[in-house]
C-alpha positions in Angstrom: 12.7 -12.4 -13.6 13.4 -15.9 -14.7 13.5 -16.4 -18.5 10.8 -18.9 -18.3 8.5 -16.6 -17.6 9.6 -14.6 -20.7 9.4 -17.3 -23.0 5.8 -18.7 -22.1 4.8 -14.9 -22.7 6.0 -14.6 -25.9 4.3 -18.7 -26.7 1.2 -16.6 -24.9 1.7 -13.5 -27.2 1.8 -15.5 -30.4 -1.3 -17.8 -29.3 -2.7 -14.4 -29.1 -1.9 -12.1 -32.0 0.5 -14.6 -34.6 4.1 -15.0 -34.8 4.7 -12.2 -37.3 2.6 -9.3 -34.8 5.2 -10.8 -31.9 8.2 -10.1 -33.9 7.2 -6.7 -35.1 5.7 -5.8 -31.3 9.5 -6.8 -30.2 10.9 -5.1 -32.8 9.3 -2.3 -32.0 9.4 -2.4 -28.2 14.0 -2.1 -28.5 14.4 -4.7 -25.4 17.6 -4.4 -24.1 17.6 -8.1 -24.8 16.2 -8.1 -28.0 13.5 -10.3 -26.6 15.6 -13.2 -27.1 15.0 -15.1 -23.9 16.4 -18.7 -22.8 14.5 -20.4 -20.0 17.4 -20.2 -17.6 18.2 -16.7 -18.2 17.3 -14.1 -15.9 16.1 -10.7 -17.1 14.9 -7.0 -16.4 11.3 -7.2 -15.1 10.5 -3.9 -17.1 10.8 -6.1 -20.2 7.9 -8.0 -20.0 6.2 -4.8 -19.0 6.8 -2.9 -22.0 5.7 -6.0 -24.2 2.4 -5.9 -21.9 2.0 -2.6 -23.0 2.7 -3.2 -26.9 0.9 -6.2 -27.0 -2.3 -4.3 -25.1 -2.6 -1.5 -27.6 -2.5 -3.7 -30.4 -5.0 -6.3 -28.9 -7.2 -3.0 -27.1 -7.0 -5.3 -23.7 -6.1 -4.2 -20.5 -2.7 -4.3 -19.6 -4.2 -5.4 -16.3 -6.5 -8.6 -18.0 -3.2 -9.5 -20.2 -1.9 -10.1 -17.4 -4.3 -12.0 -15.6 -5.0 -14.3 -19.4 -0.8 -14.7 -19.5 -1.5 -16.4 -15.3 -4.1 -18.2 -16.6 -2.1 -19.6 -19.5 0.9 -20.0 -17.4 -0.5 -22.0 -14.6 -1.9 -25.0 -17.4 2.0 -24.6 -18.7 2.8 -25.3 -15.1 0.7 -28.1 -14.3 2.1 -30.0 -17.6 5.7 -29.1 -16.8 5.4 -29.3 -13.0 2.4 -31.6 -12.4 4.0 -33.6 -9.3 3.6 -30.1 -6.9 -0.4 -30.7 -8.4 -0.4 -34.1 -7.6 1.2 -33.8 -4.0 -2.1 -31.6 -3.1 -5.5 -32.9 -2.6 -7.3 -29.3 -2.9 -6.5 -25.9 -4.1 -6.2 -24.6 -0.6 -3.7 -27.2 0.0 -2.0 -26.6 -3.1 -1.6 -22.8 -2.5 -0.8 -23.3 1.0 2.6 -25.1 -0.2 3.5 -22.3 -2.5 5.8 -20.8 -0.8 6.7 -23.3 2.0 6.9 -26.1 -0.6 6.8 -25.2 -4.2 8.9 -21.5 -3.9 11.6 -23.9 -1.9 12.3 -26.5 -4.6 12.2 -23.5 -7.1 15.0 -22.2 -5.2 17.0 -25.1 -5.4 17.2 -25.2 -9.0 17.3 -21.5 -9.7 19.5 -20.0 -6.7 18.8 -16.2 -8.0 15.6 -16.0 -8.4 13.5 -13.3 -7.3 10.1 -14.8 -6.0 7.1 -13.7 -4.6 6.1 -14.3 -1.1 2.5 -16.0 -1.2 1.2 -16.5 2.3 -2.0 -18.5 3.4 -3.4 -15.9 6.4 -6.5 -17.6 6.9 -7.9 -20.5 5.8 -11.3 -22.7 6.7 -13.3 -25.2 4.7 -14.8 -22.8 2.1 -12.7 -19.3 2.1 -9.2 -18.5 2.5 -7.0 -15.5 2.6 -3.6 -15.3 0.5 -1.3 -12.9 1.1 0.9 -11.5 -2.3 3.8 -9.8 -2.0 6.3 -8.9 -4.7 8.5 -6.0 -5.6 7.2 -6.2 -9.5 3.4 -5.9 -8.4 2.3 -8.9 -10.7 -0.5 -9.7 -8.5 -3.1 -10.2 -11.7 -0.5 -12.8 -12.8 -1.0 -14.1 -9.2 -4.9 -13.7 -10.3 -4.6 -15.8 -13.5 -2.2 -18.6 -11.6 -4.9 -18.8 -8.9 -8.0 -18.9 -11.5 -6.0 -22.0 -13.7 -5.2 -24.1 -10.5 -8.7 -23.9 -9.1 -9.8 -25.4 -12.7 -7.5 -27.6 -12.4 -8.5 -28.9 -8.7 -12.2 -28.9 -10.6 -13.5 -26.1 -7.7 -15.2 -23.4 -8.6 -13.4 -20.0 -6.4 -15.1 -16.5 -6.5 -10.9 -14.6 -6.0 -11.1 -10.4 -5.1 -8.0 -8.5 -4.1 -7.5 -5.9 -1.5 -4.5 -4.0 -1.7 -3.0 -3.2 1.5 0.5 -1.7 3.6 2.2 -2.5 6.5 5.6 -2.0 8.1 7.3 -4.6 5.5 5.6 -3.7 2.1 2.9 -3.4 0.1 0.6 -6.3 -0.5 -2.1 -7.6 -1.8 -4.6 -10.0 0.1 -6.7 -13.0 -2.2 -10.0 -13.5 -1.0 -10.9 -17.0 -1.8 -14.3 -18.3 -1.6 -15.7 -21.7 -2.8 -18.8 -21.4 -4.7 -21.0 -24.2 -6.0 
């Protein structure tokens, strides 16, 4: 998992719970790492799972809704770092339809070994729409959070429920969309 990632969770974590708990909750957690992350750095998915875990107990969230805040956080880090891919879409719906075709490309380009998700528009009409999600690390309440921030963003208001599923390829996990308001 790219290090960005990493260290926009640990900028999440200490928004969260203070500089000083995020030290001692790396301490604590023995990262192969150290939790000392670069933005261009690739590291061990399990890493940022084991900090969701610490940081869970000591908040008593969810791992699941950590998750989904650390999206939410993520995708207004994303439109400030990234805000061209924002700009270049007129709606959410086009904006996630170029995730993968689009944005996931450029990413590419700059970060040859990275490991993304495949996000997949399945069905799409003037007020609902179906993503599909599929990723070996099953960070589909990330997904969740990354939606929730861009439809704020876009100013549209998106009722978003999740239906895991299997086929032949993998496991998934389809994003029911639905305009509301």
């Amino acid at each position: 998992m790219k290090g960005i990632v990493f260290t926009e969770y640990l900028s999440f974590a200490e928004k969260l719970v203070g500089e000083d708990a995020v030290e001692d909750v790396i301490e604590a957690c023995d990262l192969p790492s150290g939790g000392a992350y670069t933005t261009v750095g690739t590291y061990d998915h399990g890493e940022i799972v084991k900090l969701t875990e610490a940081f869970a107990e000591h908040t008593s969230t969810e791992p699941e809704e950590l998750v989904r805040l650390f999206g939410v956080y993520l995708g207004e880090v994303f439109q400030k770092k990234f805000g061209q891919f924002f700009e270049e879409a007129p709606t959410l719906f086009d904006f996630l339809a170029s995730v993968h075709t689009h944005i996931h490309v450029e990413v590419q380009k700059l970060y040859p070994d990275a490991e993304l998700p495949s996000i997949e528009m399945l069905e799409r009409r003037e007020h609902e729409a179906v993503l599909r999600y599929r990723s070996p690390r099953k960070m589909d309440a990330l997904a969740l959070g990354l939606i929730q921030a861009t439809a704020s963003h876009f100013g549209e208001n998106v009722d978003v429920s999740r239906e895991h599923g299997r086929d032949d390829r993998s496991e998934f996990v389809d994003f029911h969309l639905r305009r509301s308001g």
